[in-house]
C-alpha positions in Angstrom: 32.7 -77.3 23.6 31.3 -74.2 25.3 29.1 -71.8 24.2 29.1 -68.2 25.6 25.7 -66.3 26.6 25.3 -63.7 24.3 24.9 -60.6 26.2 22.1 -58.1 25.5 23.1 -55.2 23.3 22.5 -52.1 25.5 20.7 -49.6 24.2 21.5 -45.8 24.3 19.1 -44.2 26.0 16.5 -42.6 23.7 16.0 -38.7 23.1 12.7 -37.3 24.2 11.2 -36.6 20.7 10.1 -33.5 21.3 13.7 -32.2 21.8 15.6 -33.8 19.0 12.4 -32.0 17.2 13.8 -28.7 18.7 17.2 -29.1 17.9 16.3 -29.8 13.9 14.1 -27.5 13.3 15.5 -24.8 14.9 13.4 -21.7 14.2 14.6 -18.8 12.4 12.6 -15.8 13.8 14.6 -12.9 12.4 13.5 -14.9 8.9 10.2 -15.5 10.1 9.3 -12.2 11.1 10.9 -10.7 7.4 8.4 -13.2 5.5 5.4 -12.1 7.9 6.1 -8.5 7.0 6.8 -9.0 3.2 3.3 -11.0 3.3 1.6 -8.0 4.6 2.3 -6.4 1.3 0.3 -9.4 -0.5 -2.4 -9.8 2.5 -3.1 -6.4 3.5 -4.4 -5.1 -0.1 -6.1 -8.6 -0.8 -8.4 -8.0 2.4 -9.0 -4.1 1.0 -9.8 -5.7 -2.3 -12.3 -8.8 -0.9 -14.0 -6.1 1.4 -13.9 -3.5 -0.8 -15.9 -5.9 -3.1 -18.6 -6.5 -1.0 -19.7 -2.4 0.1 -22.0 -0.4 -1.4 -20.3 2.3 -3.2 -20.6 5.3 0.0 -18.6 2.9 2.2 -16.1 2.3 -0.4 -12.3 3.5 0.3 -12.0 2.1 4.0 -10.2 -1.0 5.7 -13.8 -1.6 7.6 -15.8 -4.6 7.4 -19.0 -4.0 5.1 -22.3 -3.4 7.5 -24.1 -5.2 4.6 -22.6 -8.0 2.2 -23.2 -6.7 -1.3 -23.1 -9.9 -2.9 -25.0 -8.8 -5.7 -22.0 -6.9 -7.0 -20.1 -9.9 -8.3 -23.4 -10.5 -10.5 -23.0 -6.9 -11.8 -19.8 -7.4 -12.9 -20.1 -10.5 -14.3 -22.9 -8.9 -16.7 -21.4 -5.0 -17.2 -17.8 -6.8 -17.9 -19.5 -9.5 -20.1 -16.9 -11.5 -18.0 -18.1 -14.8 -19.4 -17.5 -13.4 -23.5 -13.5 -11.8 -22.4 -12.9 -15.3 -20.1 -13.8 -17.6 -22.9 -11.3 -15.3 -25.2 -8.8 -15.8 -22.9 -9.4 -19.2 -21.9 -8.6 -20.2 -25.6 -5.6 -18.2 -25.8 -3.8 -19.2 -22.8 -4.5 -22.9 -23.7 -3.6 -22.9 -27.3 -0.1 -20.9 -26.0 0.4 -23.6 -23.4 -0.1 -26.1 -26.0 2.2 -24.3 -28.4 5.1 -23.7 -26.0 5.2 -27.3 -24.9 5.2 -28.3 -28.7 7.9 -26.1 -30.0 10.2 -24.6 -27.0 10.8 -28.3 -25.8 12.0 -29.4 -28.6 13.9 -26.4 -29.5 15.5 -27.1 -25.9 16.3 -30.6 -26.5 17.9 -29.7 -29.8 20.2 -27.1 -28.3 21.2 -29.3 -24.9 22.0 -32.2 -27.0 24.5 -30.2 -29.5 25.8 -27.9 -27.0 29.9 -28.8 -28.4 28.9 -26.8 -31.5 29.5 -23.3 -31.4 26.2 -22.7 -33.8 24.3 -24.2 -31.0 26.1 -22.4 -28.6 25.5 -18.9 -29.7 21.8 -20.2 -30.1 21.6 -20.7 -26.4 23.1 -17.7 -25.4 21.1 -15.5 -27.9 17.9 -17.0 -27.2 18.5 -16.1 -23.4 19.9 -12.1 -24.3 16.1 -12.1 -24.7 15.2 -12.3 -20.9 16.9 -8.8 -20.6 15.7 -6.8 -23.1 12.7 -4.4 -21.9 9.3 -5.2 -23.8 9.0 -1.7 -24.3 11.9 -1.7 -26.4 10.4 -4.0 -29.1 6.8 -3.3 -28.2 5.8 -0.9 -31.6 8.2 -3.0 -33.5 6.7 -6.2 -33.2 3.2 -4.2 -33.0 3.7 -2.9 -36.9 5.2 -5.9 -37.7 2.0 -7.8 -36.9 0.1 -5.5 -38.5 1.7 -6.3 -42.0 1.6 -9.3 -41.7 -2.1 -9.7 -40.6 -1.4 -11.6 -37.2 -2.9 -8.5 -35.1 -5.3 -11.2 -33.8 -5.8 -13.8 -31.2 -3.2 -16.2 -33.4 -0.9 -13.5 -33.4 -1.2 -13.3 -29.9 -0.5 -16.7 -29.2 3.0 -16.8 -31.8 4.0 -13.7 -29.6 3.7 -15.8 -26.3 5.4 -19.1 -27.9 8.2 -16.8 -29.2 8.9 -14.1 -26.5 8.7 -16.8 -23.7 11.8 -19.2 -25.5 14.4 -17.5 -23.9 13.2 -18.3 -19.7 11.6 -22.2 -21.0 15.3 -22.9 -22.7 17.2 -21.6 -19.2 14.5 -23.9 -17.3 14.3 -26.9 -19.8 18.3 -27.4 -21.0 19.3 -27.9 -17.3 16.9 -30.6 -17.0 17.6 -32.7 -20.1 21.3 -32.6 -19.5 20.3 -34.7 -16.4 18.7 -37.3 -18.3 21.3 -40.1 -19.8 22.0 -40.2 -23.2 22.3 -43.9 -22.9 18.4 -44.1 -23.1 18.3 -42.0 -26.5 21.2 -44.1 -27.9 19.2 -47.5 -27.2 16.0 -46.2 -29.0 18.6 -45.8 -31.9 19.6 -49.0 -32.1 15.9 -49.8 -32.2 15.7 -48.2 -35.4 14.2 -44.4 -33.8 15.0 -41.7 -35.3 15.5 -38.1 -33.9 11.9 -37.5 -34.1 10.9 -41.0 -32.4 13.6 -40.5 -29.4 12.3 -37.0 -28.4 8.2 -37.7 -28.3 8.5 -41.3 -27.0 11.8 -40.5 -24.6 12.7 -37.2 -24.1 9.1 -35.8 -24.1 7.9 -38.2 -20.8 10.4 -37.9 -18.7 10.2 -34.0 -18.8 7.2 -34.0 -17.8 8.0 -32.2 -14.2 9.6 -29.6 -16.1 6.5 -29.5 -19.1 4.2 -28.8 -15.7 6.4 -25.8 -14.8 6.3 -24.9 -18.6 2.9 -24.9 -19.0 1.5 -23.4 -15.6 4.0 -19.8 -16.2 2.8 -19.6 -20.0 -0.3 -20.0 -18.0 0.0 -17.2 -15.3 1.7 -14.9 -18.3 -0.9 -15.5 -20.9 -3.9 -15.1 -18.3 -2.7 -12.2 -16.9 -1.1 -10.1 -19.4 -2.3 -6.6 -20.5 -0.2 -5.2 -22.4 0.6 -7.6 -25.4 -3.3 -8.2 -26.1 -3.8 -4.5 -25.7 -1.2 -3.6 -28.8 -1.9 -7.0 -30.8 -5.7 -7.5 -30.6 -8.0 -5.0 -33.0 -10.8 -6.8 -32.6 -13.0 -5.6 -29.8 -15.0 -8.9 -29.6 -11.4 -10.9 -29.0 -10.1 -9.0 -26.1 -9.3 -11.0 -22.6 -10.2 -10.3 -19.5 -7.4 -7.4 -18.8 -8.9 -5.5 -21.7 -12.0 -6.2 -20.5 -11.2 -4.4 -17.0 -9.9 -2.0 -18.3 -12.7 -0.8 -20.7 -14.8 -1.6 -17.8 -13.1 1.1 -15.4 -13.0 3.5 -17.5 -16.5 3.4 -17.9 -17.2 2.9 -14.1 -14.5 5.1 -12.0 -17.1 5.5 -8.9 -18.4 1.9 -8.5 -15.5 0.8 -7.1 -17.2 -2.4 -5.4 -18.1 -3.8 -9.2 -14.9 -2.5 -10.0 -13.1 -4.6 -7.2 -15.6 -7.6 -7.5 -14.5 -8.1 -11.3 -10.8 -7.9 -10.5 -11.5 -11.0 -7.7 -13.5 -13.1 -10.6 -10.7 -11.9 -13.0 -8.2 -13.1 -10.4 -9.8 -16.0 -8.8 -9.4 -19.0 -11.7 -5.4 -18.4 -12.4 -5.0 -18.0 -8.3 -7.1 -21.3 -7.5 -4.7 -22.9 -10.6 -1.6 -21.6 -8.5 -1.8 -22.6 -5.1 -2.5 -26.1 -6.5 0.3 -26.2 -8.6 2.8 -24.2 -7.1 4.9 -27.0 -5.4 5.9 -27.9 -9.8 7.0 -24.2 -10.7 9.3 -23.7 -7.5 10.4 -27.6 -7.8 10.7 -27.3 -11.9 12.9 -23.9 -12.1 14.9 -25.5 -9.1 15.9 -29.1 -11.2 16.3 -27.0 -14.3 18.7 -24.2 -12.4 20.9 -27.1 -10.3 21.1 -30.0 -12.6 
């Protein structure tokens, strides 16, 4: 009986990593050099607005550093602005319209994916989405009066309007993503015993929790943000949000542009810092919902 030495496997001579690195990520500079100039439309009036921000008001109105940091004018603002009063305001709006839209536009999502066959469904879908194109300004003294009769010209007014006018881009996002999920799981609760109810809030409801994050962080950026809803809704001087607040505050200030431009950095600062740290779930949440 022989046996026959097993020969050494050769091995193929190994890439230098640095150029199979090369060859993968080949760099596109014609795309490179379009995003560096489209920043510059982002950057460029950012950097007017931080130094602008920290002048005293004679050196206002140029792209020059400050010879002295005016830190002082952020403290200004905070107190002329009553930023901490119009923050709170809006704090509690965008959170009870996050909580809302997550509540209500979900489900109303989950409803319409699941029964997509029936034509009542159907024109649901499609009606709830004509919304996305019609101009605000169309329906803006419409729903205005309307709010006004019914006496929700207030900060729960305010927060139905968000729920409501935001269906139509949460159903596009959300119905993509529960069409991915497999209706085995929901028909295994039911022969559990769960009813409709049950299966959405202890299935459905976890596992869209990527997509909830994307929900709840542009209801977010919308509520936080917007001016002119809260300006036609809200009556009540002592309920107005931030935006409101700027804007009384400017045109009550037109030459202190540095307290002017500190208050729009503290306006704009929590919603940013909430952004950048969250961003990756909006462009990652409109992606599954779009695709799937």
């Amino acid at each position: 009986m022989t046996t026959t030495a097993r020969q050494p496997r050769e091995q193929a001579p190994s890439r230098p990593r640095a150029a199979k690195f090369r060859r993968d990520h080949t760099v596109n500079w014609w795309l490179t050099a379009a995003v560096a100039v489209l920043s510059l439309t982002i950057l460029v009036p950012l950097y007017f607005t931080v130094v602008t921000a920290l002048k005293t008001p004679a050196e206002a109105g140029t792209f020059s550093l400050p010879t002295s940091w005016e830190w002082g004018n952020f403290a200004d603002a905070w107190a002329k602005v009553d930023y901490a009063h119009a923050a709170l305001n809006s704090a509690i709006i965008t959170v009870a319209a996050i909580v809302l839209t997550l509540l209500t536009n979900t489900f109303v999502a989950y409803a319409v994916a699941r029964n997509m066959d029936k034509k009542f469904f159907r024109f649901l879908y499609f009606f709830f989405l004509a919304m996305m194109f019609v101009p605000f300004t169309v329906i803006m003294l419409p729903i205005a009066k309307q709010m006004g009769f019914l006496g929700l010209d207030n900060q729960v007014g305010l927060v139905l309007l968000y729920m409501i006018l935001g269906l139509g881009t949460n159903l596009f996002i959300a119905i993509g993503f529960i069409k991915s999920i497999p209706p085995s799981l929901e028909e295994a609760a039911r022969i559990d015993g769960a009813g409709t109810w049950r299966v959405f809030w202890k299935v459905i409801f976890p596992l869209m929790a990527p997509i909830n994050a994307t929900i709840a962080i542009l209801t977010a950026l919308w509520a936080w943000n917007d001016f002119l809803l809260p300006l036609i809704i809200l009556t009540d001087q002592s309920s107005q949000t931030i935006p409101l607040a700027q804007y009384v505050f400017q045109s009550q200030f037109t030459s202190n542009y540095p307290m002017a431009f500190a208050s729009y950095l503290m306006a704009m600062a929590p919603i940013l810092i909430v952004y950048v740290f969250a961003q990756k779930w909006v462009v990652g949440g409109v992606m599954r919902g779009a695709v799937k």
